[in-house]
C-alpha positions in Angstrom: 18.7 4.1 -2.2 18.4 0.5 -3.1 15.1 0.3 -0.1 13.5 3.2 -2.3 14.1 1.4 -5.1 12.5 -1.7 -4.1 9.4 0.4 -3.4 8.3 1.2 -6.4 10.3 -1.6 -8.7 9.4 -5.2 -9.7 12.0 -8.0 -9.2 13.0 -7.5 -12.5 14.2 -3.8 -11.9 11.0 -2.6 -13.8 9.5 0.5 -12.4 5.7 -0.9 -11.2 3.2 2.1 -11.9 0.7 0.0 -9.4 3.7 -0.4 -6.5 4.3 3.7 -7.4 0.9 4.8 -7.1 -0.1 2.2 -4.3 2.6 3.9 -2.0 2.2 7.7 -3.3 -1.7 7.0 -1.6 -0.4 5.3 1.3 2.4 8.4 1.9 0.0 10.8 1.6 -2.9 9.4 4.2 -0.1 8.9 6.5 0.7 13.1 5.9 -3.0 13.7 6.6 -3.7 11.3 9.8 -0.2 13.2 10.9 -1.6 16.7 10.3 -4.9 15.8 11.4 -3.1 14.5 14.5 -0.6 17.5 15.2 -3.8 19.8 15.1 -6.0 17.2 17.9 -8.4 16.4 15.7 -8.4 12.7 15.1 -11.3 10.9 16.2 -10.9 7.3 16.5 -13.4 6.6 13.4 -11.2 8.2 11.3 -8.3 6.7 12.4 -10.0 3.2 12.0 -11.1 4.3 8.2 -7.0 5.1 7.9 -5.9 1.7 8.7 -8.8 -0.2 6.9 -7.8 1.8 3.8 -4.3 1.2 3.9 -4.6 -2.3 5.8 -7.4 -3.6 3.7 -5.6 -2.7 0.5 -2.4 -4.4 1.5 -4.6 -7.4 2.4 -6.5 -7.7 -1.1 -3.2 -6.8 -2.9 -1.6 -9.9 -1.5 -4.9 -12.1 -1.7 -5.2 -11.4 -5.3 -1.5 -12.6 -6.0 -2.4 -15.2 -4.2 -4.8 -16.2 -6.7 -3.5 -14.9 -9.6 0.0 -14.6 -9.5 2.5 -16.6 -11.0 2.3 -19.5 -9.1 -1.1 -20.4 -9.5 -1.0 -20.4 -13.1 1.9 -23.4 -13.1 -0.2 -25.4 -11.3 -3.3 -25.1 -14.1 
């Protein structure tokens, strides 16, 4: 339960509404590239789009704390 938890929680315990909606999206491309799969009918450009959505986002997400996360503002 705790690994659930941590999906959707900050380090604080605090539910994060962008961590809960991030990974509702990311759930539910993963049920469609399955379905899509199951019937044969996944071409390669759409499975390219699927990762570049979820890959891409997961690469901004961590960019932007990067930049503006907690860390950077001690050092300002």
């Amino acid at each position: 339960m705790s690994l659930l938890k941590d999906l959707i929680s900050t380090p604080k315990g605090k539910v994060s509404h962008t961590k809960f909606w991030a990974n509702i999206a990311y759930a539910t491309a993963t049920v469609i590239i399955s379905v899509v799969t199951y019937k044969d009918k996944l071409t390669w450009e759409l499975f390219v789009i699927y990762l570049a959505v979820v890959g891409g986002s997961a690469i901004a997400s961590k960019l932007v704390a990067l930049r503006y996360g907690p860390e950077s503002k001690k050092e300002g």
